[in-house]
C-alpha positions as CSV (number, residue, x, y, z in Angstrom):
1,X,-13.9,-25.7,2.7
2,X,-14.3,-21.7,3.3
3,X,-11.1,-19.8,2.0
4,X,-11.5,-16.5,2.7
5,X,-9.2,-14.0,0.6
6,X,-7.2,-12.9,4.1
7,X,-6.3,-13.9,7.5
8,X,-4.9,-12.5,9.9
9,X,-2.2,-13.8,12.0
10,X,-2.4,-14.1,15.5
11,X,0.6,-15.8,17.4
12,X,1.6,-15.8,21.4
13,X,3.8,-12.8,20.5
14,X,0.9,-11.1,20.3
15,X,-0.8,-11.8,22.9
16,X,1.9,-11.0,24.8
17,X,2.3,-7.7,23.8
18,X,-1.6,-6.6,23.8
19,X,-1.3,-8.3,27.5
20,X,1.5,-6.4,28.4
21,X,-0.2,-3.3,27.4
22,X,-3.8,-4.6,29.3
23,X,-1.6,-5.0,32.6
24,X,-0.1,-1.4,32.9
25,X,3.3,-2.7,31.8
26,X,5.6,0.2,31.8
27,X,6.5,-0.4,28.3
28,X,5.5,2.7,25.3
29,X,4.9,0.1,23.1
30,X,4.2,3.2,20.0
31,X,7.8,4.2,20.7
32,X,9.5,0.5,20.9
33,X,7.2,0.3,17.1
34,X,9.2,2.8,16.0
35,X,12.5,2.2,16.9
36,X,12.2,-1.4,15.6
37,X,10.2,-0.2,12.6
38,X,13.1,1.9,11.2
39,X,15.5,-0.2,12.3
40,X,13.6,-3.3,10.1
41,X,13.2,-0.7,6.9
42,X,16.8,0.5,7.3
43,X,15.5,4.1,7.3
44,X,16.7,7.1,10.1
45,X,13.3,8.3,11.1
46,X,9.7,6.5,11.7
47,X,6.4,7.8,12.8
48,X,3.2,5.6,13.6
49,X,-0.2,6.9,12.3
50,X,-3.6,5.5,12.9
51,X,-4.2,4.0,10.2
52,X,-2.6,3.9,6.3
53,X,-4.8,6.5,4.8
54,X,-3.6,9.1,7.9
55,X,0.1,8.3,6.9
56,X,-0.5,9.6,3.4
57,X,-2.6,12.6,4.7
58,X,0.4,13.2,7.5
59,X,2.9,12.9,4.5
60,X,0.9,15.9,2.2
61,X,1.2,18.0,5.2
62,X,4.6,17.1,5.6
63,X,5.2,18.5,2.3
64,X,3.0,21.7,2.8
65,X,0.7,20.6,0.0
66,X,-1.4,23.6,-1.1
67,X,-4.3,24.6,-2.5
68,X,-4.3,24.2,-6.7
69,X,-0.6,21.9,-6.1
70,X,-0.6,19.2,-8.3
71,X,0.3,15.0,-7.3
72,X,0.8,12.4,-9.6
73,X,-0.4,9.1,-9.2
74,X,-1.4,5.9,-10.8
75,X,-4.8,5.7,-12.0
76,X,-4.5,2.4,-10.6
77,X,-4.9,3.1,-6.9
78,X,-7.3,2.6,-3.7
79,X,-9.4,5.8,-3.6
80,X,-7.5,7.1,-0.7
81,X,-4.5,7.8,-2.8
82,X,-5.9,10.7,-4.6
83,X,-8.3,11.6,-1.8
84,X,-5.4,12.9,0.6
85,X,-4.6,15.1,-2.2
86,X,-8.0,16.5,-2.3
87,X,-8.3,17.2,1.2
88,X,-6.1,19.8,0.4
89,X,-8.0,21.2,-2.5
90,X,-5.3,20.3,-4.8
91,X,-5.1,18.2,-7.6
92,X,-4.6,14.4,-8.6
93,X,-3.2,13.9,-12.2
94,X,-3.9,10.4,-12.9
95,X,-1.2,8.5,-15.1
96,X,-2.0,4.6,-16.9
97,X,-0.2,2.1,-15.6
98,X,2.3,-0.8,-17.1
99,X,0.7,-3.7,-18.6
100,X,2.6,-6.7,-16.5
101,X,3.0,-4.8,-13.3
102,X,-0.1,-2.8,-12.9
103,X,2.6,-0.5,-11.5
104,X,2.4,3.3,-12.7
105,X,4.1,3.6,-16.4
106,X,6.6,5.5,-16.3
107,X,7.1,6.1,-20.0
108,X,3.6,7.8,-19.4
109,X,4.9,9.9,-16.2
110,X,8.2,11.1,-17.7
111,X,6.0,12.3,-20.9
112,X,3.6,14.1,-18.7
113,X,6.7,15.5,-16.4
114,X,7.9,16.7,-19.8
115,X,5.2,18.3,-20.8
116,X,3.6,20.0,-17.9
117,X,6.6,21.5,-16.1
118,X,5.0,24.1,-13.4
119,X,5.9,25.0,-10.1
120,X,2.4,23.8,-9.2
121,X,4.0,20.0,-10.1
122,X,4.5,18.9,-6.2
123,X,4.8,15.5,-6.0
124,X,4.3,11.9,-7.0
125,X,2.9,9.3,-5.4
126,X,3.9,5.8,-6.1
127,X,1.6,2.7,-5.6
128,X,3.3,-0.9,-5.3
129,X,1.3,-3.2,-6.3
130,X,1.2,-6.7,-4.7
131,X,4.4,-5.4,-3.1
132,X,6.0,-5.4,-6.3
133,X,8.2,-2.1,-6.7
134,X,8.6,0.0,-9.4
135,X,11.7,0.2,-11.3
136,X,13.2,3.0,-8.1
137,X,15.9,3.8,-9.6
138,X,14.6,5.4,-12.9
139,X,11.6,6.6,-10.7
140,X,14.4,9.3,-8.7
141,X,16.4,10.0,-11.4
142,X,12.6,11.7,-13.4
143,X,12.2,12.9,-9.5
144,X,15.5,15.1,-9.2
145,X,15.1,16.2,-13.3
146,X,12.0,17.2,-12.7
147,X,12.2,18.9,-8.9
148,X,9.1,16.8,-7.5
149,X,8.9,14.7,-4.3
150,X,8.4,11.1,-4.3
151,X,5.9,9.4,-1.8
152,X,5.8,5.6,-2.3
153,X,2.3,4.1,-1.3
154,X,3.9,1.0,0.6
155,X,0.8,-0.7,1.6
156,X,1.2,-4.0,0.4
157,X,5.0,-3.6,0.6
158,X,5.9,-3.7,4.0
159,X,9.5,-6.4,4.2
160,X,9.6,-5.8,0.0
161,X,12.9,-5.4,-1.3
162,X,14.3,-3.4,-4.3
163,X,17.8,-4.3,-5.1
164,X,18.5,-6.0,-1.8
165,X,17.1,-2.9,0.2
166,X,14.1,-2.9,1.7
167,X,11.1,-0.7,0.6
168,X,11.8,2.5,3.2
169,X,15.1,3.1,2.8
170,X,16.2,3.3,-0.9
171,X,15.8,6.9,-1.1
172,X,11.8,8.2,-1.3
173,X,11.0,11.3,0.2
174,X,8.6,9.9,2.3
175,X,7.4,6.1,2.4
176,X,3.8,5.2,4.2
177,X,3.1,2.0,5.2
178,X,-0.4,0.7,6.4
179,X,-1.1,-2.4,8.4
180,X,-4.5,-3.3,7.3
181,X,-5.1,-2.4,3.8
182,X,-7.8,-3.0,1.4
183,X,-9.2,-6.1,1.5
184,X,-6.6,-7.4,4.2
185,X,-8.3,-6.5,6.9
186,X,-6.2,-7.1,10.1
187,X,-7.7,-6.7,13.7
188,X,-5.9,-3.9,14.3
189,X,-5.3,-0.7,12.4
190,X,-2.7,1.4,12.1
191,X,0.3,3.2,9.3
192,X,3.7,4.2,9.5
193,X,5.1,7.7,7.7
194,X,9.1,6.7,6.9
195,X,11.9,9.2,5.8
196,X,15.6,9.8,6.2
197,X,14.9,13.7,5.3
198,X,15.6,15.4,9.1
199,X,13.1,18.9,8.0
200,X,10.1,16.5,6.7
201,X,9.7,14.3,10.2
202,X,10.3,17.5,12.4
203,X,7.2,18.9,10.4
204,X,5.2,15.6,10.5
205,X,5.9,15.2,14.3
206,X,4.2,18.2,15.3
207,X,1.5,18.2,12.7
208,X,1.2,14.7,14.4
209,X,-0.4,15.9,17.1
210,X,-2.3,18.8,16.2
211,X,0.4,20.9,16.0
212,X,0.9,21.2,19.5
213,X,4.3,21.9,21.3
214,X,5.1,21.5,24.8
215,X,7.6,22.7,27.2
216,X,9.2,19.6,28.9
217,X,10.1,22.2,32.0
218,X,6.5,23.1,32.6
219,X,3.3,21.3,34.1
220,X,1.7,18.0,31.4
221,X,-1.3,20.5,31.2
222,X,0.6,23.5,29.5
223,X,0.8,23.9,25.6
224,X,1.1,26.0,22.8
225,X,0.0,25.1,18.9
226,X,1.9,26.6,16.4
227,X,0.5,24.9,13.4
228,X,-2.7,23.5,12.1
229,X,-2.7,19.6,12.2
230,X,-4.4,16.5,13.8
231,X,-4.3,13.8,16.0
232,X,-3.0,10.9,13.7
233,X,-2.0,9.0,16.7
234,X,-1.5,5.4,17.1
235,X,-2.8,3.6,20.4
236,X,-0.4,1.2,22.7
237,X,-3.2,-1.5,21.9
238,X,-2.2,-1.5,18.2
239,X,1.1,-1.0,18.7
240,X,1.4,-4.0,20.9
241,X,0.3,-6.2,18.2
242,X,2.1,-4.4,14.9
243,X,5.4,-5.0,16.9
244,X,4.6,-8.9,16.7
245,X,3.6,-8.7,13.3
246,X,6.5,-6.9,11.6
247,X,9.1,-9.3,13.7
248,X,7.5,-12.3,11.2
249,X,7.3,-10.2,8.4
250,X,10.2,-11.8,6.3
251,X,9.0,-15.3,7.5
252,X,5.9,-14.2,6.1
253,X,7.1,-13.0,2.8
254,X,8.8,-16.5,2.3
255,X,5.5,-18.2,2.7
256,X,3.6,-16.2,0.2
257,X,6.6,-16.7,-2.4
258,X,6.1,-20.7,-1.8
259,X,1.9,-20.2,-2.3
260,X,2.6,-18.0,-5.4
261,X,5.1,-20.7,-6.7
262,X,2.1,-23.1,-6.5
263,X,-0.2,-21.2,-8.0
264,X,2.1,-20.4,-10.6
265,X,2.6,-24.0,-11.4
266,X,-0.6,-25.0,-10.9
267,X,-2.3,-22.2,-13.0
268,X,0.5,-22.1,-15.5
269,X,-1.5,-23.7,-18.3
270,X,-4.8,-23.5,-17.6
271,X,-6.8,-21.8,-20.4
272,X,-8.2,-18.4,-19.9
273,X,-6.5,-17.3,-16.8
274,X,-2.8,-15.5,-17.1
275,X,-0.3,-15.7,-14.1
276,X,1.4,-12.6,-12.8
277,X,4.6,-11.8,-14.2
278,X,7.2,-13.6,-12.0
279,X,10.5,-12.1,-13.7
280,X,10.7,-9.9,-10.5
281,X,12.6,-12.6,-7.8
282,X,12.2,-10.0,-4.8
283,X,7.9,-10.0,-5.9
284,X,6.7,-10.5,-2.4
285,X,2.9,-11.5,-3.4
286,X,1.4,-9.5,-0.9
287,X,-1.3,-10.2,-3.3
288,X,-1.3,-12.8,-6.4
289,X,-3.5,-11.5,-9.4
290,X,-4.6,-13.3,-12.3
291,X,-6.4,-12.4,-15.5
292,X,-9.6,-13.7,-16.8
293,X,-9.4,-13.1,-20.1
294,X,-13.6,-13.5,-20.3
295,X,-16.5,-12.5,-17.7
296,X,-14.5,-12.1,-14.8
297,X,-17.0,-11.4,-12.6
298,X,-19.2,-14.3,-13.3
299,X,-15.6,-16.0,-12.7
300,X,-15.7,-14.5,-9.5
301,X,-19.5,-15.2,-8.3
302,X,-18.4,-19.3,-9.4
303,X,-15.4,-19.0,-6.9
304,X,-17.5,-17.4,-4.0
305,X,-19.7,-20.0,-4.2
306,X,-17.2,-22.6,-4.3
307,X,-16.5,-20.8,-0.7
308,X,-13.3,-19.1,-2.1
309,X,-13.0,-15.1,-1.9
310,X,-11.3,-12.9,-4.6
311,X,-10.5,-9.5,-4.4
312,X,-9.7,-6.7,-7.0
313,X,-7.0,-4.3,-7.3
314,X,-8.4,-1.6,-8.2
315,X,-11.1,0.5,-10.4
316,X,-9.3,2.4,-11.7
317,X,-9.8,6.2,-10.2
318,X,-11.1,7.3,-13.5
319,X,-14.2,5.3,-13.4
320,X,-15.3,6.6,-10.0
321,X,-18.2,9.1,-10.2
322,X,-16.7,11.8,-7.5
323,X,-13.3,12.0,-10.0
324,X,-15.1,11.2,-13.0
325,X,-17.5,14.2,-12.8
326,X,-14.7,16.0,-11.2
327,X,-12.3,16.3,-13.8
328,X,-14.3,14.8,-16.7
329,X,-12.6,12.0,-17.3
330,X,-13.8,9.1,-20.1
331,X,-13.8,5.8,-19.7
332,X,-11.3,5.5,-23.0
333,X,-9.0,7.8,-21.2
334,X,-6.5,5.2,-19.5
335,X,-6.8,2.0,-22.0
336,X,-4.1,0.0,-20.4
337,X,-5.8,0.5,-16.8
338,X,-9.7,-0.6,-18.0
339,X,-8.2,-3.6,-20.0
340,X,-6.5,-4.8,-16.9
341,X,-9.5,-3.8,-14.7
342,X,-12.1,-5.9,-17.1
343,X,-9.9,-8.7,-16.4
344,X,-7.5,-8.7,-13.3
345,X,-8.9,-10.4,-10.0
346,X,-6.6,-11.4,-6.6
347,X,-6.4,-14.8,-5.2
348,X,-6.9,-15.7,-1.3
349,X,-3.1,-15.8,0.0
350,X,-2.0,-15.5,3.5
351,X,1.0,-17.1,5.4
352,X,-1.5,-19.0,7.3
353,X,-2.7,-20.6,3.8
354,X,-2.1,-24.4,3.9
355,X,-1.0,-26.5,1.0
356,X,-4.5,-28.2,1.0
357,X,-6.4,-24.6,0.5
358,X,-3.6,-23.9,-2.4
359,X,-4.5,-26.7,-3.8
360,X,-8.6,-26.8,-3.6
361,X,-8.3,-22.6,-5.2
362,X,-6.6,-24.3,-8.1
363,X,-8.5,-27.2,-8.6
364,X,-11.7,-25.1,-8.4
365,X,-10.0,-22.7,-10.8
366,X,-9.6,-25.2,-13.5
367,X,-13.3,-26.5,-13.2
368,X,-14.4,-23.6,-13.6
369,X,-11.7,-22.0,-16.5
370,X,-13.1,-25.1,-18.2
371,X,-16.4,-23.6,-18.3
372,X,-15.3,-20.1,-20.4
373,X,-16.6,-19.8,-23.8
């Protein structure tokens, strides 16, 4: 049996779409995405992007991030978190994250907040882990004391809820979505930039397109740009698809809830490997990560060769040479983020997972658990 750590789905939805889009349809299948993507994240405004990473790069230009600005972010993040942030030749200030979560600690960010109040202090961006959100709520009320934007990194968080609402609409600045992130590779690629604020999409819509405005009176071929931006545009072909896959989103989510429950009890007791914390009842599992309290990646090697494929999430930003050298950062620096990074590793789950595939991960799990010294 060959469990790889993702899947992607595929169902006649999508073919129809991509089809629809292959045979000239007259359907603009990038504007029917966003209509039915705000709609699903109960925000006022949507824009598609390319990809994830372009949605956070669109979202620092949406803020006019400027050279020497500062973000804030948890060290705990896929490199193109802070790498947005350097694009602009401003800085990332890493912060340690929470011990059960893996989630920013925001002890540690109010402290800093505290601190380090400067006008250079422009935003923070927000990571959810597995789709698990932060506690929100506190999170705004450090934003407006402090006067700094939140931008929530929703990759793995698209359909998450936080107190009923979903991830989107309970009151970020800006919220970027991706629909392939790391390690969930989908067919397609693509992001979406989400915010209620009226000034931020107007800016983001014609940085979208290289900051180019048209006359809808003149001829196709007549243009001005006003602004410096990109092309961070999403084709029809991905579009097409996306639409099918965000329409079995929350029927998704309820599968990976049932695989986590049987990992949870299957794993519960086995010696050397900790669960995730499951206090959270709105935890999507976009990802399920467990600790190996020894030699994790030797862990890991037994797995792939058992056919089974692990991921980890992440190293930690500190221990990257460009960031490392960069701001001179020691390995000692964010204790909380290398304990859990010596020790954390994600679990195949997907929607498509069958019980049978659950249950050979777990068994293989305890064979080898058994095997720790």
């Amino acid at each position: 049996m060959n469990i790889p750590f993702y899947k992607y789905e595929n169902g006649r939805e999508e073919h129809s779409n991509v089809s629809d889009v292959l045979d000239g349809e007259d359907t603009n299948q990038v504007e029917e995405l966003q209509e039915e993507f705000a709609s699903y994240v109960g925000a006022k405004y949507a824009l598609s992007t390319s990809h994830g990473t372009s949605a956070l790069h669109l979202a620092m230009l949406a803020l006019d991030l400027k050279r020497g600005d500062k973000v804030l972010c948890s060290v705990n993040a896929y490199p193109n978190v802070p790498e947005v942030v350097r694009h602009f030749d401003a800085e990332p200030v890493f912060i340690d994250i929470d011990a059960n979560s893996y989630n920013i600690n925001l002890d540690l960010l109010e402290a800093y907040l505290e601190d380090n109040q400067t006008k250079k202090l422009k935003a923070v961006i927000v990571t959810h882990m597995a789709g698990n959100p932060v506690d929100l709520e506190r999170l705004y009320s450090i934003a407006k004391i402090y006067h700094v934007k939140i931008v929530e990194d929703a990759c793995d968080a698209l359909g998450a809820t936080y107190k009923g609402k979903k991830i989107g609409s309970t009151g970020a600045d800006i919220t970027c979505f991706s629909f392939s992130s790391h390690l969930r590779q989908n067919v397609c690629n693509g992001g979406m930039l989400v915010t209620n604020d009226s000034e931020i999409i107007q800016r983001a819509k014609l940085l979208h397109n290289h900051g180019i405005l048209r006359d809808e009176d003149s001829l196709e071929y007549i243009y001005e740009v006003v602004d410096i931006g990109n092309d961070y545009s999403m084709s029809q072909l991905n579009a097409a698809y996306i639409r099918a896959q965000v329409k079995s989103q929350d029927k998704n989510i309820i599968r990976q809830k049932a695989i986590a429950k049987m990992y949870n009890e299957a794993l519960e007791s086995v010696a050397h490997i900790t669960i995730p914390d499951t206090t959270n009842e709105e935890h999507p599992f976009s990802l399920y990560i467990i600790k190996v309290d020894k030699n994790r990646d030797s862990f890991a090697v037994e797995l792939k060769n058992a056919q089974i494929h692990a991921g980890l999430h992440y190293i930690p930003l500190h221990l990257l040479a460009y960031y490392k050298t960069k701001y001179s950062l020691r390995v000692n620096d964010f204790p909380i983020a290398l304990r859990a990074y010596q020790q954390v590793l994600s679990l195949p789950l997907y929607p498509s997972m069958s019980d049978a595939e659950v249950k050979y991960v777990c068994e293989k799990i305890k064979k080898i658990a058994k095997t720790r010294v």
